[in-house]
C-alpha positions in Angstrom: -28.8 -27.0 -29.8 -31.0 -25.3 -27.0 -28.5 -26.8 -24.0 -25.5 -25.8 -26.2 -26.5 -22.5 -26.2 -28.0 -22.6 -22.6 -24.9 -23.0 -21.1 -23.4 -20.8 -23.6 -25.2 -18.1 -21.8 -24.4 -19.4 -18.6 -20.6 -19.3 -19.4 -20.3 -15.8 -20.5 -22.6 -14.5 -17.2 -20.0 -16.5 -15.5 -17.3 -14.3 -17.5 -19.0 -11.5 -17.2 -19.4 -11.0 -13.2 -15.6 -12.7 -12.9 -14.6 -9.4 -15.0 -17.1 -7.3 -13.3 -15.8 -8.7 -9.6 -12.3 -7.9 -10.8 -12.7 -4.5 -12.0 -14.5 -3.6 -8.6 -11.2 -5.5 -7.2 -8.7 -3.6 -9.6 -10.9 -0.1 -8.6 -10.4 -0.8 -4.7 -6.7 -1.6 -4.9 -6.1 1.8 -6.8 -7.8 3.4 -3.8 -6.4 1.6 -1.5 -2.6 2.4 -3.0 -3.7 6.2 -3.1 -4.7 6.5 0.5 -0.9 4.9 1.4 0.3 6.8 -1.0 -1.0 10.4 0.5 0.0 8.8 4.2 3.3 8.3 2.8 3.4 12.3 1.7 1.4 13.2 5.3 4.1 11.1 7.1 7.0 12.7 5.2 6.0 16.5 5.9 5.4 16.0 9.3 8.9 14.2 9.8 10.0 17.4 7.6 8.4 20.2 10.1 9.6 17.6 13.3 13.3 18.2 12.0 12.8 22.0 11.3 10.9 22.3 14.6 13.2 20.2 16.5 16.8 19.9 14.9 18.6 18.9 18.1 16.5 16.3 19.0 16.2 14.8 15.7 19.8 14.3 15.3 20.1 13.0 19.0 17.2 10.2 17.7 19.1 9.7 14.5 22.7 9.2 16.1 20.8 6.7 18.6 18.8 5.1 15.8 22.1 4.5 14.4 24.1 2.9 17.3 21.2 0.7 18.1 21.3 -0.9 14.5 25.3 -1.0 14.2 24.5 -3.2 17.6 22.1 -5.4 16.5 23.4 -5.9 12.6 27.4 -6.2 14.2 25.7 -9.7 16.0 27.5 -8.9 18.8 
């Protein structure tokens, strides 16, 4: 009965730091997808203020932008 309950124990410390070790895991990846997240907002604005700042020359990159991928998606 001791042994059964011995590795009893054992098996739910096992358990225990798997659901520990995943929580930490689960914790970082929410972080992690927050931090892209507000890069993703950072990036936006700043593309926002470049097109304010800058309208000619952001349509002269767009138009160009869009030649070069109508080249290489024609497979020409």
């Amino acid at each position: 009965m001791e042994t059964i309950d011995t590795v009893s124990h054992s098996a739910h410390e096992a358990v225990d730091k798997i659901a520990n070790a995943t929580n930490k895991a689960a914790e970082a990846l929410g972080e992690k997808g927050e931090q892209w997240k507000n890069a993703e907002q950072r990036l936006a604005e700043n593309c926002r203020t470049y097109i304010r700042d800058n309208p000619v020359t952001s349509l002269g990159i767009a138009v160009a932008a869009g030649f070069l991928l109508s080249r290489l998606l024609s497979g020409r």
